[in-house]
C-alpha positions, 0 to 999 in steps of 0.5 A: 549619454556619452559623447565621443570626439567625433560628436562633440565636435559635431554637436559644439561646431569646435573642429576635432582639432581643437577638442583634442588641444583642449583636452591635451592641454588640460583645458577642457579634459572628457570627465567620463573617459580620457584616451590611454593610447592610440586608438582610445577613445575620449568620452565626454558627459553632457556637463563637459558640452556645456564647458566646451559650448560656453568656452568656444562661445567666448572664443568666438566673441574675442576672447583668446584661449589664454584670457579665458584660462586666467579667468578660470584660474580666478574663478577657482582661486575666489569661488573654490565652491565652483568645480566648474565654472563654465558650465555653473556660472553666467559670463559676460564679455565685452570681447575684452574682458571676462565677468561672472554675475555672483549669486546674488545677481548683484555684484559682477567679478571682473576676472580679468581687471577691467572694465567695459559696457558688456553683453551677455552669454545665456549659459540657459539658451546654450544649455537648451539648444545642446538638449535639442541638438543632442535629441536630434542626433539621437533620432533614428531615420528610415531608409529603403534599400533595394537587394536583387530587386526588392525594397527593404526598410531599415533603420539608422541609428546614430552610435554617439560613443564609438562615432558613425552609425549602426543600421537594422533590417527589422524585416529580417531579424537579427540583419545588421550592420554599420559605417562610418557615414550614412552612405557606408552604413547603407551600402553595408546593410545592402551586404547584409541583407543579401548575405541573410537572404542567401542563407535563408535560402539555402535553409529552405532547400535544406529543408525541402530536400529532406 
C-alpha cells in the first residue's frame, strides 16, 4: 500500500505541517513519489511509516529535530550497511541522548557522545501498532442512506492514496461516488443514487411506450 500525506498524518499523529517540513527539509522524504508542483501528490511506503513513527517517537521523548538529524548522520557515517536507520535499528533515549543497540546486542553506540540511564523505543511494538492502524483504516464500513424515502445500503472505503473516501451503492450497480470526509461521501452517494434511479426510471417509460 501507499500513503498520501493526508494518511500519514493521520496514521502517525505528526500534523500535516510537519510531514511536509519533513520532507522539504530532507528529513524524512516519500520514498514511493515526491510532490513535483502544486497540486502533486506525496506517496509514502510502509518503511518511511515506520521512520516517521520512530522519528516523531523521539521527539516526543525530548529529543530535538536537530539532535536526531546528527545522530543519523553518525549512523550512516559508522554503519553506511544501514540505508535507513530508523526504521532498521533499535534506539534508546534518555530524552538527552540518542543510542543504537548494534547487532550483537552487546555494544550500544553513543551517537550523540554521552551518557546517561536510558530507556528504550521498541522499533517492533511500533511496527505492530502501524499494521493495526493501517488495517483498520483500510476497513470498509456500511451505512444507510434514504432517497425519496426509501433506505439504500452503501459502502465506505477509505482511498489511502488520494485521501477521503469512495463510496458504492452495491444495490444499484455501477452507483458511486466520493468526498473528502465521511459526512460528504454520504450527502454525494445520496446525489447519486438519485440521479441512478431517475435514469432507470425513464428507461422503464421508454421501454413501456414502445
Amino acid at each position: 500500500m501507499n500513503f498520501n500525506s493526508k494518511t500519514v498524518s493521520k496514521i502517525t499523529g505528526l500534523s500535516f505541517r510537519q510531514v511536509d517540513y519533513w520532507d522539504r527539509t530532507h528529513f524524512i522524504k516519500p520514498s514511493v513519489s515526491e510532490a513535483s508542483g502544486y497540486g502533486s501528490v506525496r506517496l509514502y511506503s510502509f518503511n518511511d511509516l515506520i521512520q516517521l513513527k520512530v522519528a516523531k517517537t523521539l521527539v516526543d521523548k525530548g529529543i530535538s529535530l536537530q539532535k536526531i538529524r546528527k545522530a543519523l548522520t553518525y549512523l550512516k557515517k559508522h554503519i553506511p550497511e544501514v540505508v535507513k536507520p530508523l526504521s532498521e535499528l533499535k534506539f534508546l533515549t534518555d530524552g538527552e541522548t540518542i543510542f543504537v543497540i548494534t547487532k550483537d546486542q552487546k555494544v550500544i553506540i553513543d551517537t550523540l557522545k554521552s551518557g546517561q540511564l536510558v530507556f528504550s523505543i521498541a522499533l517492533g511494538e511500533i511496527v505492530e501498532d502501524l499494521k493495526g492502524d493501517v488495517v483498520a483504516m483500510q476497513k470498509e464500513k456500511k451505512y444507510s442512506v434514504t432517497v425519496k424515502g426509501k433506505k439504500h445500503e452503501v459502502i465506505l472505503h477509505p482511498d489511502t492514496e488520494d485521501g477521503g473516501f469512495w463510496i458504492e451503492c452495491p444495490s444499484l450497480p455501477g452507483c458511486a461516488s466520493q468526498g473528502d470526509t465521511i459526512e460528504e461521501a454520504l450527502e454525494m452517494i445520496k446525489d447519486s443514487i438519485d440521479g441512478h434511479l431517475e435514469i432507470v426510471e425513464k428507461k422503464r417509460k421508454v421501454k413501456k411506450a414502445s
